[in-house]
C-alpha positions, -999 to +999 in steps of 0.1 A: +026+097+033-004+096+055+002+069+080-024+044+058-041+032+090-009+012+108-159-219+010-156-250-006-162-247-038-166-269-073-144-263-101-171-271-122-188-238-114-187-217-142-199-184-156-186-167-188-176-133-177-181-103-204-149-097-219-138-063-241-125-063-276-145-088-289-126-118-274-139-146-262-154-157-232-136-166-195-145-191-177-149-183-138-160-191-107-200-174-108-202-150-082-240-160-071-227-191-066-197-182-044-224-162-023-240-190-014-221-214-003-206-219+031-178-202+042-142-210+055-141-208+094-109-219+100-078-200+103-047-199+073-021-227+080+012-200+084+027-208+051-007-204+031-010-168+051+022-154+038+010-163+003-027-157+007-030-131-018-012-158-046-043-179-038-076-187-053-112-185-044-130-217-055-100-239-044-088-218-011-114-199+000-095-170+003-103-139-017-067-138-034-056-128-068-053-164-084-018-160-095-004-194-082-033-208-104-022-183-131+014-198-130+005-232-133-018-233-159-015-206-180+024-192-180+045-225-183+070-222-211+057-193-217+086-165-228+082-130-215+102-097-215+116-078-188+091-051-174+106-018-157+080-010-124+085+018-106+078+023-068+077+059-057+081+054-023+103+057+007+130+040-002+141+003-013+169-017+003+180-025-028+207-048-013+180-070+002+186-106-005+153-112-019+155-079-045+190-076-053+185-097-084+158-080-098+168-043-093+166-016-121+203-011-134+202+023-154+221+011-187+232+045-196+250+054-162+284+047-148+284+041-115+297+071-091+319+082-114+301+121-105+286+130-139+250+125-153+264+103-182+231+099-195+221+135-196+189+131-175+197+153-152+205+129-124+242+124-114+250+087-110+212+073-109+222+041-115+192+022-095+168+055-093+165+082-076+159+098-045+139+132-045+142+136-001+178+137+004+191+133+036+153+140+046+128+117+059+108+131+087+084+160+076+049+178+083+015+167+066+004+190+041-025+205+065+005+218+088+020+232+060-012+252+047-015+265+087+021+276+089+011+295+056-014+315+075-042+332+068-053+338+036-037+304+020-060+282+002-079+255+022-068+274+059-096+273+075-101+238+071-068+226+077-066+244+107-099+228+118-082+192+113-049+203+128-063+213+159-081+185+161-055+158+155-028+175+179-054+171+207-064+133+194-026+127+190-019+140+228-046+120+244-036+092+227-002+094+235-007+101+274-039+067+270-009+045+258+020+060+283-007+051+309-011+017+297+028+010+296+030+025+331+005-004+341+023-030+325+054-019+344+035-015+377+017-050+373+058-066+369+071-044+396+041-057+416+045-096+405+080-091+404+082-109+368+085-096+336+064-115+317+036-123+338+006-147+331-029-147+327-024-177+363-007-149+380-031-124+374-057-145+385-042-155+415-032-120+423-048-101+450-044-063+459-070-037+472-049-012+451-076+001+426-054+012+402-035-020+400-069-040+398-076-018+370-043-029+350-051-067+362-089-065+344-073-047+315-049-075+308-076-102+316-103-089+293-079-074+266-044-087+262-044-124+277-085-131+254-059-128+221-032-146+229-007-116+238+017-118+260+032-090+280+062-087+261+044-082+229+017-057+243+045-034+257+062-037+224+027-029+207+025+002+232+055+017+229+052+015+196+024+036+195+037+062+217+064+065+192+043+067+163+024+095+180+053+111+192+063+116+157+033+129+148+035+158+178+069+160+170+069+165+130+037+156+111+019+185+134+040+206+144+040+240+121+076+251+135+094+221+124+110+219+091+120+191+077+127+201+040+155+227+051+186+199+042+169+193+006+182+225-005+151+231-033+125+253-034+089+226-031+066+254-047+087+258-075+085+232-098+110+237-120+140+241-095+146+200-101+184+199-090+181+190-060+182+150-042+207+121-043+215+088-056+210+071-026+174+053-031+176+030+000+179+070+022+198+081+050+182+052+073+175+015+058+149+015+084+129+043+071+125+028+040+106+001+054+070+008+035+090+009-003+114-022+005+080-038+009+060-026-015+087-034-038+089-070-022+051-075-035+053-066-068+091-085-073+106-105-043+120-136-060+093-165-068+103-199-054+136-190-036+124-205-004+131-172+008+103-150+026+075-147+004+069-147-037+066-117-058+034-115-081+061-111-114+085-130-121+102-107-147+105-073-136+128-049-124+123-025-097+133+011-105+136+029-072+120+066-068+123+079-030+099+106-028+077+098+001+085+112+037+075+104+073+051+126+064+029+142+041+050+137+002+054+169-015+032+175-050+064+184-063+085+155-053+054+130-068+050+145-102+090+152-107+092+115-094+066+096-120+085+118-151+118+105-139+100+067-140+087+075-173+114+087-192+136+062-178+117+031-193+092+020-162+062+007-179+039+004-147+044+024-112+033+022-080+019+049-059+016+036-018+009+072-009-019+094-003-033+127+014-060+151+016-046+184+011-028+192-025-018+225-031-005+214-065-022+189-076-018+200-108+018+194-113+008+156-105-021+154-131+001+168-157+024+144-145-002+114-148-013+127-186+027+126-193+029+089-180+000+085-205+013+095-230+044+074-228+017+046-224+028+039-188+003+024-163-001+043-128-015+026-092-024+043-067-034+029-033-069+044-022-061+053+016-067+037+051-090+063+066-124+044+060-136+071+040-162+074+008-140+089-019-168+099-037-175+124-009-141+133-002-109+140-019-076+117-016-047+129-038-032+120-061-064+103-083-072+111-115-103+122-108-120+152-081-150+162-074-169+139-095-149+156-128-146+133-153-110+111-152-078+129-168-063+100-183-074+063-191-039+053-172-047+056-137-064+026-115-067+033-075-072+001-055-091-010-020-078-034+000-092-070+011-088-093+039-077-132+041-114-140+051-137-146+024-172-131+037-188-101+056-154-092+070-134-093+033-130-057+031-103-042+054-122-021+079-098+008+076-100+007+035-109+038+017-139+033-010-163+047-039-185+035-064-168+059-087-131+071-074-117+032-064-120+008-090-113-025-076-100-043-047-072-066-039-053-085-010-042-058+016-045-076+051-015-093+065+005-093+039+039-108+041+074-091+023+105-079+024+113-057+051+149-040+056+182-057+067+178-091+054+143-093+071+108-100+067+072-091+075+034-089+072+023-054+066-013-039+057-029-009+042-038-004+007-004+004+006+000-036-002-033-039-018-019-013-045+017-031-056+000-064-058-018-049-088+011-035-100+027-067-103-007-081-119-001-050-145+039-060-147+027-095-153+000-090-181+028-068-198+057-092-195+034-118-212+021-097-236+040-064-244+022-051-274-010-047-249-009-007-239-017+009-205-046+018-210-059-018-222-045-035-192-063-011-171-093-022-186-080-061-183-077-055-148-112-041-139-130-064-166-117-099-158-119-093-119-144-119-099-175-098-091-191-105-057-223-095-043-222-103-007-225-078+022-197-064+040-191-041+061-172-007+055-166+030+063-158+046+096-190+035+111-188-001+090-219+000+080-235-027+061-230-026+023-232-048-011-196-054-021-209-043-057-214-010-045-180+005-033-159+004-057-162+013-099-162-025-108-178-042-079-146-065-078-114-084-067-087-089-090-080-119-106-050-124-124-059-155-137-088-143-158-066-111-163-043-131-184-071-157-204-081-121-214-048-103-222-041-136-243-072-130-266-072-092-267-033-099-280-047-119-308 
């Protein structure tokens, strides 16, 4: 896994939005009138920002998905079935308070009794699976293809970008080891720990260095309302995170895939991982526990924050590294989800290197087959997918899509306007389809805890439960017709935004397939008729 880049309004407005199948119309809020009218300028009271993505445009002003509106006037009374979602992640802590209800049981397995019971080919996988082992840190794929050599496909290139990200990742390492060094010399120099922006102030020194610190803090830390505990937190932090990266994601000697005991380029050596779907570390499954927490955490438990579905179970399928994820691992991991009943799976992952991409498509037109929906987040790297590959998709190089099965997903902001498209998201008019809630997003977190997360690693799962919702409500509906659900009954907004590396000015119609944000609300007025 690529490290995915750490309004008042009348409800009278309406516009009948083109439906599919012949169904009738939805009512909506009408996007030229949501451009128009004046937008919200103050900041999300705490408990409307751990829900934010639950929330609704015309009455909150936030470009959420609707489903708190979707609850309460559309699914009351309501029966639905149980929908299987898988997450191929890093991991779940599936003994999390807020997902121990609602994980997958395999019916066919008894527990750690040693034998595949079911005959699936995976000894006691009673909650999943987990394709890593006892591994979790490993290279990206690029410093794979370089300690190849010479002559492997795609060298050249990836040694280009290797080089180049060992010497960002050692400047950047030694820029925030300086920075911690000034904290620690500003304290030594106050004598206090947690010095203010008043002591600052009142500090005088004809130290340069130290006046350096001083102006750093004043201008950058104290403006934000940091303190010094949190920016050396923050900091060291960050020389961890590129640590790792010097340590494991770049470096071509280490290797990480030695205690797996497979063979990665050989597809069908699949005896290989454990049972244990939380990992070796309940830390490092951090990213899946909250992913999982998105789609599935417990509505209305007064407990951290409310799942999108409210009748799922989450099927865990650790296959997703400290690292780049192996082709392998990905496509062995959505068969396992599929033939073991998942009707919808999440995909938080993403790189730009796939020596075998091929195993995953065949994997993808498998899932189709078994009429199983598959999300995929679109990547944190600001970049035009239309120009430049992320895998997996189901579509590269402007080929025509594989499947009708696959949706890949941008991710928003909480503030409705020219800043509503998180500035790290990955877009395309033709390779991301739609975009939904990814900013500050608030979930379970290992160990009993809690916290807000972003990439379109969170835009992508709250789509999945959208997906897991429409098919609880209305199972007879296949994949591919709730893929089209999805993109058809999401709000469509004109408004510039800004996006890409450079965030250039752009009409939100333009960068993505649909030109839209999900709404689950209108999702479900339209999975109702197309039932019919």
């Amino acid at each position: 896994m690529r490290n995915f880049k750490p309004i008042y309004l009348s409800a009278a407005l309406a516009l009948a939005l083109a439906s599919c199948g012949g169904a009738k119309a939805i009512v909506a809020t009408p996007p030229v009138n949501i451009d128009a009218l004046p937008l919200k300028v103050t900041p999300l009271a705490e408990n409307d920002l751990k829900r934010w993505s639950h929330l609704d445009l015309v009455k909150d002003t936030v470009p959420g998905m609707s489903v708190d509106k979707a609850y309460a006037e559309l699914l009351k009374g309501k029966k639905s079935v149980p929908v299987i979602v898988g997450i191929v992640d890093s991991g779940v802590d599936i003994r999390h308070e807020d997902l121990k209800s609602v994980i997958w049981v395999n019916p066919k397995e008894i527990a750690n009794n040693g034998k595949d019971d079911d005959n699936n080919g995976y000894i006691d996988d009673v909650n999943g699976w987990n394709f890593l082992g006892d591994s979790n840190d490993e290279q990206l794929e690029m410093t794979r293809i370089v300690k190849n050599g010479p002559g492997t496909p795609d060298y050249d290139k990836a040694k280009a970008e290797l080089d180049a990200e060992v010497e960002t990742a050692k400047q950047r390492k030694q820029f925030y080891e300086g920075l911690l060094n000034g904290a620690k010399q500003l304290q030594d120099y106050l004598k206090k720990d947690d010095f203010t922006e008043a002591d600052l102030k009142a500090m005088q020194t004809d130290n340069e260095a130290l006046n350096n610190y001083k102006q750093f803090f004043l201008q950058r830390v104290f403006p934000s309302g940091g303190t010094v505990a949190e920016f050396t937190e923050q900091v060291k932090e960050g020389i961890d995170h590129f640590a790792d990266q010097l340590n494991y994601n770049l470096n071509v000697d280490f290797d990480g895939r030695s205690v797996v005991g497979d063979d990665p380029n050989n597809i069908n050596d699949t005896k290989y991982g454990n049972n244990n779907v939380i990992g070796p570390n309940p830390e490092d499954a951090k990213h899946g526990t909250h992913v999982a927490g998105i789609v599935a955490q417990v509505r209305g438990n007064n407990k951290g924050g409310d799942g999108v579905a409210n009748n799922v179970k989450i099927m865990a399928v650790r296959a997703v590294p400290n690292g780049d994820e192996y082709d392998k691992d990905i496509a062995l991991g959505i068969r396992y989800a599929v033939d073991n009943g998942a009707k919808v799976i999440n995909g938080s992952f993403g790189k730009y290197f796939s020596p075998h991409k091929e195993w995953v498509q065949e994997a993808l037109k498998y899932a189709a087959s078994k009429d199983v929906l598959v999300i995929f987040a679109a990547g944190n790297d600001s970049k035009d997918l239309d120009v430049e590959n992320k895998y997996p998709s189901d579509s590269y190089d402007g080929a025509p899509e594989i499947s009708n099965n696959v949706l890949i997903i941008g991710a928003l902001a909480p503030s409705y306007g020219s800043k509503m498209v998180a500035s790290f998201s990955n877009y395309g008019t033709k390779n991301v389809d739609i975009f939904a809630p990814g900013v500050k997003i608030y979930a379970t977190t290992p160990n009993q805890t809690y916290e807000y997360l972003q990439g379109t690693s969170m835009a992508s799962p709250n789509v999945a439960g959208v997906a897991a919702l429409i098919r609880s409500y209305y199972p007879k509906l296949s994949a591919a017709q709730v893929k089209q659900i999805i993109m058809d009954s999401g709000t469509p907004l004109k408004n510039d935004i800004a996006v890409g590396e450079d965030q250039h000015k752009a009409n939100f119609s333009t960068i993505s397939k649909t030109g839209k944000i999900v709404n689950a609300y209108n999702a479900l007025i339209m999975a109702a008729q197309m039932s019919k």
